[in-house]
C-alpha positions as CSV (number, residue, x, y, z in Angstrom):
1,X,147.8,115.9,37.6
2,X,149.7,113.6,34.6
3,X,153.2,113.0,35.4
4,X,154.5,113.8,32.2
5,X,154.0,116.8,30.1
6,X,153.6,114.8,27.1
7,X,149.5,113.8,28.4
8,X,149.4,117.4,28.7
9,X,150.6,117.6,25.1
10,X,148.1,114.8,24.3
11,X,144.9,116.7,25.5
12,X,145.9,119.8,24.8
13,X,145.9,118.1,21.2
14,X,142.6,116.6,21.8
15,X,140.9,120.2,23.1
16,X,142.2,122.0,20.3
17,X,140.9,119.4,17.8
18,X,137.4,119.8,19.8
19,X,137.4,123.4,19.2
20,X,137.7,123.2,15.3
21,X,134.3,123.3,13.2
22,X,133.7,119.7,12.3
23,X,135.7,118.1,14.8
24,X,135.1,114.7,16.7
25,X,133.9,115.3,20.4
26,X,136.4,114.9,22.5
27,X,137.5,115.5,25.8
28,X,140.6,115.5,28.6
29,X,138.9,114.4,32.0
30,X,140.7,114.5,35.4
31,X,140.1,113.0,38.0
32,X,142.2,112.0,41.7
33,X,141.1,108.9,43.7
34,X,143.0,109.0,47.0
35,X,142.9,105.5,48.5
36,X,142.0,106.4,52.2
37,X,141.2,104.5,55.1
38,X,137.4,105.6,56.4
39,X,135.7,104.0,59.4
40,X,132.6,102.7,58.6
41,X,129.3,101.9,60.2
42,X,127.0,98.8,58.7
43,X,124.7,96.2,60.3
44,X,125.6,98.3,63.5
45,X,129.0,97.1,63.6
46,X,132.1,100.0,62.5
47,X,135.6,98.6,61.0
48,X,138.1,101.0,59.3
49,X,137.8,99.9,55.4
50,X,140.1,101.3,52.4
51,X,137.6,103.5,49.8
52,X,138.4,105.9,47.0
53,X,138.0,109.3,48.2
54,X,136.3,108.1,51.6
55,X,133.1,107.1,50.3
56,X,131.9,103.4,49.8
57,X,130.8,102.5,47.1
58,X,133.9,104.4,45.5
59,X,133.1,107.7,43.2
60,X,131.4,107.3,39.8
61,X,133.3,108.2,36.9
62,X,131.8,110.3,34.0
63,X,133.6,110.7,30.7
64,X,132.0,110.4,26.7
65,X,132.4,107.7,23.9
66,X,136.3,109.3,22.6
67,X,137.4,111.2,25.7
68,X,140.9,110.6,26.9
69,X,140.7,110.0,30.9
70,X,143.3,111.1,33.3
71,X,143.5,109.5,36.5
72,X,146.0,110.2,39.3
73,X,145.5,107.4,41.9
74,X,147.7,108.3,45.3
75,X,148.1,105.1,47.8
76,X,147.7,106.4,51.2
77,X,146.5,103.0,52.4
78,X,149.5,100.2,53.9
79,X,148.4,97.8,51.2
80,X,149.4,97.9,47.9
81,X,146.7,99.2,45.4
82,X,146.1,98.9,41.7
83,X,143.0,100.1,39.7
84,X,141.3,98.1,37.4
85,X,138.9,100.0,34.4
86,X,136.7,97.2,34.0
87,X,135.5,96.6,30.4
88,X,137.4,99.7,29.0
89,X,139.2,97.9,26.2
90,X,142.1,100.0,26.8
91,X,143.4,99.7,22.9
92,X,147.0,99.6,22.8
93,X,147.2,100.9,26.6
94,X,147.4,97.7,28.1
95,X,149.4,100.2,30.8
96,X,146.4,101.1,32.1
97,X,144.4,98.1,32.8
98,X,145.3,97.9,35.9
99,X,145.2,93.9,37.1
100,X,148.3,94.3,39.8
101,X,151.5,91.4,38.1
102,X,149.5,91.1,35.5
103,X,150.0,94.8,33.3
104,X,152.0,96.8,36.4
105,X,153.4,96.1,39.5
106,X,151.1,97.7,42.1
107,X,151.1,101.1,43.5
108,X,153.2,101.0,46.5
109,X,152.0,103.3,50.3
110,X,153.0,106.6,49.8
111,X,153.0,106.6,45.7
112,X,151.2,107.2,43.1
113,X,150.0,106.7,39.4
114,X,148.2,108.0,36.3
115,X,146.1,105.7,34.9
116,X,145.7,107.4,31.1
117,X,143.2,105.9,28.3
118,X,141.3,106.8,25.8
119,X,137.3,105.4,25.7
120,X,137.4,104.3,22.2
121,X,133.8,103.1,20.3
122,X,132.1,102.3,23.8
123,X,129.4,103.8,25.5
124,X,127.2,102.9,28.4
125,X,127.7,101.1,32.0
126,X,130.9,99.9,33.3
127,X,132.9,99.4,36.8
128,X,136.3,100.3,38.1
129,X,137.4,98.1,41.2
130,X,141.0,97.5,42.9
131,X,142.3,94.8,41.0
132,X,145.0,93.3,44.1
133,X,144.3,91.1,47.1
134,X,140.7,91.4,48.1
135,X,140.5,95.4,48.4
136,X,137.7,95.7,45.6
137,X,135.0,94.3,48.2
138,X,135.1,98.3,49.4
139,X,137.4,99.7,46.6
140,X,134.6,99.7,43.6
141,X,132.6,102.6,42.1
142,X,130.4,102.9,38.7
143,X,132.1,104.1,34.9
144,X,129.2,106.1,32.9
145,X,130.6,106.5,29.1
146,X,128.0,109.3,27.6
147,X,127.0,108.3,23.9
148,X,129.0,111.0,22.0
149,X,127.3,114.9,21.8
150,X,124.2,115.0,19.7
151,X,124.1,111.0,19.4
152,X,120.7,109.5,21.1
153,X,120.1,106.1,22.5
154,X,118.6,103.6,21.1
155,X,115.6,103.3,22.7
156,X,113.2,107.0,24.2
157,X,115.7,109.2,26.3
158,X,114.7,108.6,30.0
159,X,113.8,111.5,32.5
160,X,116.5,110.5,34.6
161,X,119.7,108.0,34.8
162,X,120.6,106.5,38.8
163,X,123.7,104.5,39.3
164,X,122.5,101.2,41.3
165,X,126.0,99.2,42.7
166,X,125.3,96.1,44.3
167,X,128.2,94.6,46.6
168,X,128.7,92.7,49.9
169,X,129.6,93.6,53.8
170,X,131.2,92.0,55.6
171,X,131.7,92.8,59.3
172,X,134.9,90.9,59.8
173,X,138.1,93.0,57.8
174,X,137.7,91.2,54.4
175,X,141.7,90.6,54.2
176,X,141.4,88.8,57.7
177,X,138.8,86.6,56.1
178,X,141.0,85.4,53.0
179,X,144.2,85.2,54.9
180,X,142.6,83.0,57.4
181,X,141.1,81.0,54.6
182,X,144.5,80.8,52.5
183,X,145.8,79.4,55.8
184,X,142.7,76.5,56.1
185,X,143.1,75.6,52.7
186,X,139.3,76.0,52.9
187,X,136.2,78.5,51.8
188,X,136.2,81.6,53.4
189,X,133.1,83.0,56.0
190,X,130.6,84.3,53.5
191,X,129.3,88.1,53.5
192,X,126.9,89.2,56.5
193,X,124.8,91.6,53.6
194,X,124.4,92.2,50.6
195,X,123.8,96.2,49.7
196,X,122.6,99.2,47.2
197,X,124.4,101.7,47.0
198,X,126.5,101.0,49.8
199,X,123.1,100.3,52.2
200,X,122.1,96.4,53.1
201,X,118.6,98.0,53.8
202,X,116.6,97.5,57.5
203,X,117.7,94.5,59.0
204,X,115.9,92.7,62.0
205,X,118.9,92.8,64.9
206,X,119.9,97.0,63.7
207,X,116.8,99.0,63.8
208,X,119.0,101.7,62.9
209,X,120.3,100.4,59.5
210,X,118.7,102.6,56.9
211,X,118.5,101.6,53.5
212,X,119.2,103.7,49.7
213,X,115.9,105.4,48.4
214,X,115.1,106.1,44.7
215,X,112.4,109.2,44.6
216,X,110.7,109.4,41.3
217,X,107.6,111.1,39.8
218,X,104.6,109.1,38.3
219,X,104.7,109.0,35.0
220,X,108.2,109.5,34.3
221,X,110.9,106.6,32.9
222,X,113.6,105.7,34.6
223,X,117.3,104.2,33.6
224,X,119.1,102.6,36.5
225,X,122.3,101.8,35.9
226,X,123.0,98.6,37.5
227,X,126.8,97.3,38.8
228,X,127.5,93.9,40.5
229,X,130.7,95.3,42.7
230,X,130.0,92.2,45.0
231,X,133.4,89.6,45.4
232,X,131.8,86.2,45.2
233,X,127.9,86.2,44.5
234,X,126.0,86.2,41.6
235,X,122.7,88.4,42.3
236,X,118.6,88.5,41.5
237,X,117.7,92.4,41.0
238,X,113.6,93.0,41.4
239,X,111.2,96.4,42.1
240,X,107.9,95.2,43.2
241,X,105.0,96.1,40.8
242,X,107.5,97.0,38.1
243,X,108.8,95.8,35.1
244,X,112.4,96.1,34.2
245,X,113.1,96.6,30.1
246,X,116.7,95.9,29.6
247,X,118.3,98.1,26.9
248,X,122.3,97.0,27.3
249,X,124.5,95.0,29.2
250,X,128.2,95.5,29.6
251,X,128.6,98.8,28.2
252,X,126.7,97.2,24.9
253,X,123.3,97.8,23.2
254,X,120.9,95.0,23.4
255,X,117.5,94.3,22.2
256,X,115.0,95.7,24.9
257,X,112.6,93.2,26.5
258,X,110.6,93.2,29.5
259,X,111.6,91.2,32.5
260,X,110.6,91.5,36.2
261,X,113.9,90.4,37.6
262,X,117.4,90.7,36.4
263,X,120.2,88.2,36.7
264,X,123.9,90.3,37.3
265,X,127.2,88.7,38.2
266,X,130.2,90.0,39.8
267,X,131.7,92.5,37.2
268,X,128.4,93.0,34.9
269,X,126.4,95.8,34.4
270,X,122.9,95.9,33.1
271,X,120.9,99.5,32.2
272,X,117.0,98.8,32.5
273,X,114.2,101.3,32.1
274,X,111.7,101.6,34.7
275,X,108.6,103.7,34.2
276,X,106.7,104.8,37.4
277,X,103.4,103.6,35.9
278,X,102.0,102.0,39.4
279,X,99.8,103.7,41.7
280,X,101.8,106.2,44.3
281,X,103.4,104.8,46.8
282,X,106.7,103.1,48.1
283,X,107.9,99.5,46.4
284,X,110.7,97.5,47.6
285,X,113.8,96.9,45.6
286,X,115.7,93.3,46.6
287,X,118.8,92.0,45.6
288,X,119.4,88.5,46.3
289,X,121.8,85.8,45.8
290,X,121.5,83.3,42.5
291,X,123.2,79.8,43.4
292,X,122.4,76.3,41.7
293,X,125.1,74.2,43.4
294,X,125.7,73.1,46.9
295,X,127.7,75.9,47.8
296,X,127.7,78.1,50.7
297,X,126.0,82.2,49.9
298,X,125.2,84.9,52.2
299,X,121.4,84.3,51.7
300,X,120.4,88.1,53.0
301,X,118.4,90.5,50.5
302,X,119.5,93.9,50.1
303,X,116.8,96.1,50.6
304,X,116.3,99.6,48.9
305,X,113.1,101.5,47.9
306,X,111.2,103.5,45.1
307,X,109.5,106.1,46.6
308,X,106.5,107.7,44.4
309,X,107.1,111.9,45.1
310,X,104.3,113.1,47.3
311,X,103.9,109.5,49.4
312,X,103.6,109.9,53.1
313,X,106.7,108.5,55.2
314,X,104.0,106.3,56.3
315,X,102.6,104.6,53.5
316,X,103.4,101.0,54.0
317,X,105.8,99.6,51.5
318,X,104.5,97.0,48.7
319,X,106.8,94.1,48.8
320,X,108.4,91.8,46.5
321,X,109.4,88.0,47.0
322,X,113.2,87.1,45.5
323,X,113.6,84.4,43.5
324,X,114.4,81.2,45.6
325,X,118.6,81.4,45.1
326,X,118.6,78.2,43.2
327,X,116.3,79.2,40.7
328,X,118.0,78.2,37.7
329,X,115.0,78.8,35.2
330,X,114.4,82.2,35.9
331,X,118.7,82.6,35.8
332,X,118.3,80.7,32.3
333,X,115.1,82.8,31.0
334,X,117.1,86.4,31.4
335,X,120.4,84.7,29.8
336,X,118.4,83.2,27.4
337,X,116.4,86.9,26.1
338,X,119.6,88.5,25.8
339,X,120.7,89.4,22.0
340,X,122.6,92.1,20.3
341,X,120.8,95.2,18.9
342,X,122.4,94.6,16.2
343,X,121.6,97.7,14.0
344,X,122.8,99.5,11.2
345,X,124.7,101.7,14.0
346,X,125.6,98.9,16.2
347,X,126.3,96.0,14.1
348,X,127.2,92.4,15.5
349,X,130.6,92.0,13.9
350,X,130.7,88.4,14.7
351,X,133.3,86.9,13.6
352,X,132.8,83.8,11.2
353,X,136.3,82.2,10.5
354,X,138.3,81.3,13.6
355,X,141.9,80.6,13.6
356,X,142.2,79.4,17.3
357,X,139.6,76.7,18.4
358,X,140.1,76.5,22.4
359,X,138.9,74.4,24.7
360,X,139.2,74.9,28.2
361,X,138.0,73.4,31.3
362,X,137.3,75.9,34.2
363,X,137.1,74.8,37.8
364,X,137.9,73.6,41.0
365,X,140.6,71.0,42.4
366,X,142.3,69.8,45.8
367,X,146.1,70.1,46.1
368,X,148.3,68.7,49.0
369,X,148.9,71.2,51.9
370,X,150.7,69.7,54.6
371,X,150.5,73.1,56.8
372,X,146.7,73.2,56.0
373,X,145.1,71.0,59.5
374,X,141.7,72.5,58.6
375,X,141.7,71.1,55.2
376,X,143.5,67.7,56.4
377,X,146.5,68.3,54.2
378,X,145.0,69.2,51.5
379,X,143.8,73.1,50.0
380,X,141.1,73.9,47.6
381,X,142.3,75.2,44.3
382,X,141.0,76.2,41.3
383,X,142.2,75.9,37.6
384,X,141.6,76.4,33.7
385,X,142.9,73.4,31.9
386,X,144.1,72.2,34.7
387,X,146.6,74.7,35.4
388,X,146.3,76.7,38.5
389,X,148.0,80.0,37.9
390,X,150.8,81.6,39.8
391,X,151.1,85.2,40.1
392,X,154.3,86.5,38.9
393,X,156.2,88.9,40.7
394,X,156.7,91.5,38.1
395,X,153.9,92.2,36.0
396,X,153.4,90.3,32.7
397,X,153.3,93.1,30.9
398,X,157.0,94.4,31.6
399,X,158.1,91.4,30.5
400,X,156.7,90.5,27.1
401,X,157.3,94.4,26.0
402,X,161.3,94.4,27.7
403,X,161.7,90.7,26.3
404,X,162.4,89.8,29.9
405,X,163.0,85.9,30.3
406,X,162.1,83.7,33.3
407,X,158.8,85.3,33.7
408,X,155.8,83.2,31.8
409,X,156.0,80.7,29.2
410,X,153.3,81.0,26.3
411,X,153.0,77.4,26.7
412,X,149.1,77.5,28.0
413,X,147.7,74.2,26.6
414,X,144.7,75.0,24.2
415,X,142.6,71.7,25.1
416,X,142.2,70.3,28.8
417,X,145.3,68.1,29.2
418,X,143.0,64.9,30.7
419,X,139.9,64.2,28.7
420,X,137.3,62.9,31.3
421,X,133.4,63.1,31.8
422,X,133.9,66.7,32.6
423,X,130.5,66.9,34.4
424,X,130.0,63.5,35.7
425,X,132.3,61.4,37.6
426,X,135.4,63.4,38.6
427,X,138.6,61.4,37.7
428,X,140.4,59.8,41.0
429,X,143.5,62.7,40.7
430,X,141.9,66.3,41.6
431,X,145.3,67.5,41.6
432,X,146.2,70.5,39.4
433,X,149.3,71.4,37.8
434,X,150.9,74.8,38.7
435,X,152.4,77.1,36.3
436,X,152.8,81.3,35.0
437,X,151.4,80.0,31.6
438,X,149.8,82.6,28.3
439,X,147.9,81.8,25.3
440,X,149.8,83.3,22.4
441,X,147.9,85.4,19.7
442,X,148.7,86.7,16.8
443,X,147.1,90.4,15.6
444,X,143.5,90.3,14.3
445,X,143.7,86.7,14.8
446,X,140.2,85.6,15.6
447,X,139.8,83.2,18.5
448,X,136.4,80.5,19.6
449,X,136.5,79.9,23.2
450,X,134.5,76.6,24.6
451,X,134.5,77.2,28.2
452,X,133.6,73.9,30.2
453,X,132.2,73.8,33.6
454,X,133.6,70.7,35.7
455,X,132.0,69.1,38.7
456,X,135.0,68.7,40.2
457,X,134.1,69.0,44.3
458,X,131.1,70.2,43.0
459,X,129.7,71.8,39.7
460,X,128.9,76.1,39.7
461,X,128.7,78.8,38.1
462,X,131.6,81.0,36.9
463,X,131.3,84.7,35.7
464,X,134.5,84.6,33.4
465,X,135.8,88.4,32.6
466,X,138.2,88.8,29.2
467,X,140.4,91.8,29.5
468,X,140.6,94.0,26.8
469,X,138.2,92.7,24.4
470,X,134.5,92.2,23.9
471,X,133.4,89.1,23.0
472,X,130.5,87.5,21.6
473,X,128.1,84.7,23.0
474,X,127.3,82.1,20.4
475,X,126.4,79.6,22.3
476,X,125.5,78.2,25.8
477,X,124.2,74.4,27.3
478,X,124.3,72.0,30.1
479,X,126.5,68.8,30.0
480,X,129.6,68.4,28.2
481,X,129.8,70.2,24.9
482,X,129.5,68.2,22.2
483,X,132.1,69.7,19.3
484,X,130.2,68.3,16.7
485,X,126.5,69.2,17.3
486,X,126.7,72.3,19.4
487,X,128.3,74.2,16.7
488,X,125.5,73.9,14.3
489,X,122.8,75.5,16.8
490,X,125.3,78.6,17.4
491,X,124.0,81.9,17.0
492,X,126.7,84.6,15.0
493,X,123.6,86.8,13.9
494,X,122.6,88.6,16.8
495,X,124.6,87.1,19.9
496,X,124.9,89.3,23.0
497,X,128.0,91.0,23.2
498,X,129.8,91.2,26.7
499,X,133.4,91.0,28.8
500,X,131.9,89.0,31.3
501,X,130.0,85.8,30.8
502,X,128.4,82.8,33.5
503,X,129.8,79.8,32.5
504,X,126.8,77.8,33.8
505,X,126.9,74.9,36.1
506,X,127.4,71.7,35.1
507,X,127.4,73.7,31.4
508,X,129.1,75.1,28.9
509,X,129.8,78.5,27.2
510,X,131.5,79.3,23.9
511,X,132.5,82.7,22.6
512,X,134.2,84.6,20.1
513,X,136.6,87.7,19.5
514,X,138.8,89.1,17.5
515,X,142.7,89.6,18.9
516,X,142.7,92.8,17.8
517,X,144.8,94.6,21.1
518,X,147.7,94.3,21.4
519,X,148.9,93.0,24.6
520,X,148.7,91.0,27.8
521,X,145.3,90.4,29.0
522,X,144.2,88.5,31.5
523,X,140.9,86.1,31.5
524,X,139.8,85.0,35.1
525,X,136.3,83.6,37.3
526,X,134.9,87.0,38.4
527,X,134.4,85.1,41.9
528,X,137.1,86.7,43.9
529,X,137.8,83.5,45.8
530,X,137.9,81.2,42.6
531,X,140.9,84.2,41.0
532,X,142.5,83.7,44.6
533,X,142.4,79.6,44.4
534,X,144.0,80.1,40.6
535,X,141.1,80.3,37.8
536,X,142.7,82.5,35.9
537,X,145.3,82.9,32.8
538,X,146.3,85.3,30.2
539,X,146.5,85.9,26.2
540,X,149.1,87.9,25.2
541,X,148.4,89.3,22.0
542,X,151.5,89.9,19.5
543,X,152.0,93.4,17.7
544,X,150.8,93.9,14.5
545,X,152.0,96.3,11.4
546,X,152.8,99.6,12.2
547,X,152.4,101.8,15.3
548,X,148.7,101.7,15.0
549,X,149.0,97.8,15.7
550,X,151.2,97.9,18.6
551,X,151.6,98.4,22.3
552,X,152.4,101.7,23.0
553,X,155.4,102.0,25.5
554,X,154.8,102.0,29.1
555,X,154.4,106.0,30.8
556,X,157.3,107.2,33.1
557,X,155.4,106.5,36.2
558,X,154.5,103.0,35.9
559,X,155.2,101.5,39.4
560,X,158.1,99.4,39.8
561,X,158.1,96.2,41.7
């Protein structure tokens, strides 16, 4: 299935190391996702949507902490297609990231690629999604990283492990509705559902809308791994009667506590244990949307159920109520319980110096349009410091490691350009600047990242995903961030761990990582329609000494542009 012998050569390496006496557990996995069309039937309404392998959501991938993963991803779709491995930190194979201009040029109908990486020092929950236009919305599936052979968790081994994925329907083709919106200048039509596991659940005008069941026995524990695959909505995640205890987030151990609801945003993962300690029966599971801002949501609850074994088909289901979907302090209270396990095994390695202080400003802005009537001249954008970023048209990637000129300029300012009251009174010029722009880093250089909400059109929340690293949490609030206070109530003991954080509205976040990657990686709002508008940017992260500190080169199949 690799293109080249050489991967061959590479896990043939690893399964002969595997077989010696004390060796390190590692594995070669293969796998092939054709990208087919598949007509599809939800909310009693069919369209033809693109999948992996012709199921939605997408298949989940299983591999252990070490193993090198193979896969061969064939476009038969008329859209171009690129695979992101979301929160794999893809050390030195920046190649295989996946974000289409940004690391490769996209796989073109009729072609195909290996994406090939090795899962180094992570284990737990992640996502793969298409990483090009708006595919991912059906183009999504789970990543379980097994804890290496003989290596427990950190918390009592559950019974059994589900993969939950959240996402969002809609009826209309989702490239129709961002297209049409791109020509506005304005929002596009919100989701008709939510869903679990592919399933919105019974809605009132489709009788025959089924919905995803969990079966489970009474006194076992359960660990549902959950995904948010959804494009542009934060999510509540309850089971009536139970209690959630949260054990990692992000692929990263955390310490458990008890909730009854979980807050997830687009491109998180969560794993909670559930034990079936209520009476038998059948409890309803509801995702719903979290938003705090005067923004249009699809306001539907997915609907799934926990069915006790041996409960009657008609047993009447105990119900849950969702969290009203501006309900900021129960949003705040699950943030605000999250901290890193933080154990001899699983240290925090916070860092404590930084050599890059940043300071950026993320959100929206209003640009002229003079072909946009809907939006009177004017579009919606979005920036980071101001800049609005414009997709190259060959991938970053190519051009930092073939010293290609023209491309990007590493000229991304590290402090918002206009200093203003960032969450009061927006300034009279909303306009952004334009630009192909990079943060340079050099190797191992540590980096603290402020991340500034504006209320520009209007304050909200904005899951921000890092490529390539982890990063750390130190600190959140509401308001402008305050460089000379907020600091000293930071937390670089025990702060939770993640690649993708809510910058919260009208708030501020600030985190911390080490550069130690070499490579381009880009740093975007996790709300599909903000990355369209232009929230996004990228580091690129210099070599370091030696081969072990540097980019590998790029695999004979990369697709061109």
């Amino acid at each position: 299935m690799a293109s080249s012998s050489s991967f061959f050569c590479l896990g043939f390496i690893c399964l002969l190391v595997c077989l010696l006496p004390a060796s390190v557990d590692c594995m070669v996995r293969h796998y092939k996702f054709n990208v087919v069309m598949k007509n599809t039937t939800r909310l009693c309404s069919s369209k033809p949507i693109v999948t992996v392998n012709g199921k939605f959501p997408g298949p989940t991938l299983y591999a252990r902490e070490d193993d090198t993963v193979l896969v061969k991803v064939v476009n038969h779709v008329k859209y171009n297609v690129s695979i992101h491995w979301h929160g794999i930190r893809q050390i030195r194979t920046g190649w295989a990231d996946g974000p289409a201009y940004i690391t490769q040029c996209p796989i073109q109908p009729g072609q195909s690629y290996v994406y090939n990486f090795t899962i180094t020092g992570q284990r737990g929950t992640l996502l793969w999604h298409a990483h090009i236009l708006w595919l991912r919305a059906t183009v999504h599936g789970g990543i379980v990283i097994l804890p290496k052979r003989g290596v427990p968790y950190p918390f009592p081994a559950p019974h059994k492990e589900v993969v939950v994925v959240l996402a969002e329907w809609w009826k209309s083709d989702t490239e129709a509705v961002i297209n049409e919106a791109t020509k506005s200048g304005l929002a596009p039509n919100v989701s008709d559902a939510h869903t679990i596991n592919g399933h919105p659940g019974p809605v009132s005008n489709c009788a025959s809308q089924g919905g995803f069941t969990l079966p489970v026995q009474a006194g076992k524990t359960y660990m549902l791994r959950l995904i948010n695959a959804a494009l542009n909505e934060e999510l509540f995640f309850k089971i009536a009667g139970h209690k959630l205890t949260v054990v990692e987030v992000d692929a990263t151990y955390v310490k458990p506590f008890k909730t009854d609801t979980v807050l997830i945003a687009p491109g998180q993962t969560t794993n909670v244990l559930v034990s079936a300690d209520q009476s038998s029966g059948k409890y309803l599971v509801a995702a719903s949307p979290f938003m705090d801002a005067p923004i249009a949501v699809d306001n539907k609850t997915a609907t799934a159920t926990v069915s006790y074994a041996g409960t009657l088909s008609s047993t009447q289901t105990t119900l849950t109520i969702p969290p009203p979907k501006n309900a900021t302090a129960v949003a705040n209270a699950f943030t605000n319980s999250l901290r890193s396990l933080n154990s001899k095994k699983f240290p925090a390695a916070v860092p404590k110096t930084v050599d890059h202080n940043l300071f950026f400003t993320v959100g929206l802005g209003i640009n002229p349009c003079p072909t946009c009537k809907a939006g009177n001249g004017s579009r919606v954008v979005a920036s980071i410091n101001n800049v609005t970023f414009v997709m190259p048209t060959t991938a970053l990637l190519q051009a930092h490691f073939f010293k290609q000129k023209g491309v990007f300029t590493t000229d991304f300012p590290a402090n918002p350009p206009h200093v203003f009251n960032y969450t009061g009174t927006p300034p009279a010029n909303l306009a952004t600047t334009k630009g192909t722009k990079v943060y340079r880093l050099a190797y191992n250089s540590t980096v603290q990242l402020v991340m500034q909400d504006t209320g520009i059109i209007s304050p909200e929340n904005h899951p921000i995903h890092l490529h390539g690293f982890n990063f750390f949490a130190v600190g959140r609030g509401i308001g402008n961030y305050n460089p000379k206070t907020d600091p000293k109530k930071f937390n670089l003991v025990d702060p939770v761990e993640r690649n993708t954080i809510g910058v919260p509205s009208g708030g501020w976040v600030a985190i911390r990582f080490r550069a130690d990657n070499p490579g381009v990686w880009f740093m975007h709002c996790h709300l599909e329609i903000h990355t369209t508008w232009g929230l996004k940017m990228a580091f690129l992260v210099d070599n370091g000494k030696g081969p072990n500190q540097s980019l590998l080169p790029p695999p004979s199949d990369l697709p061109k542009c």
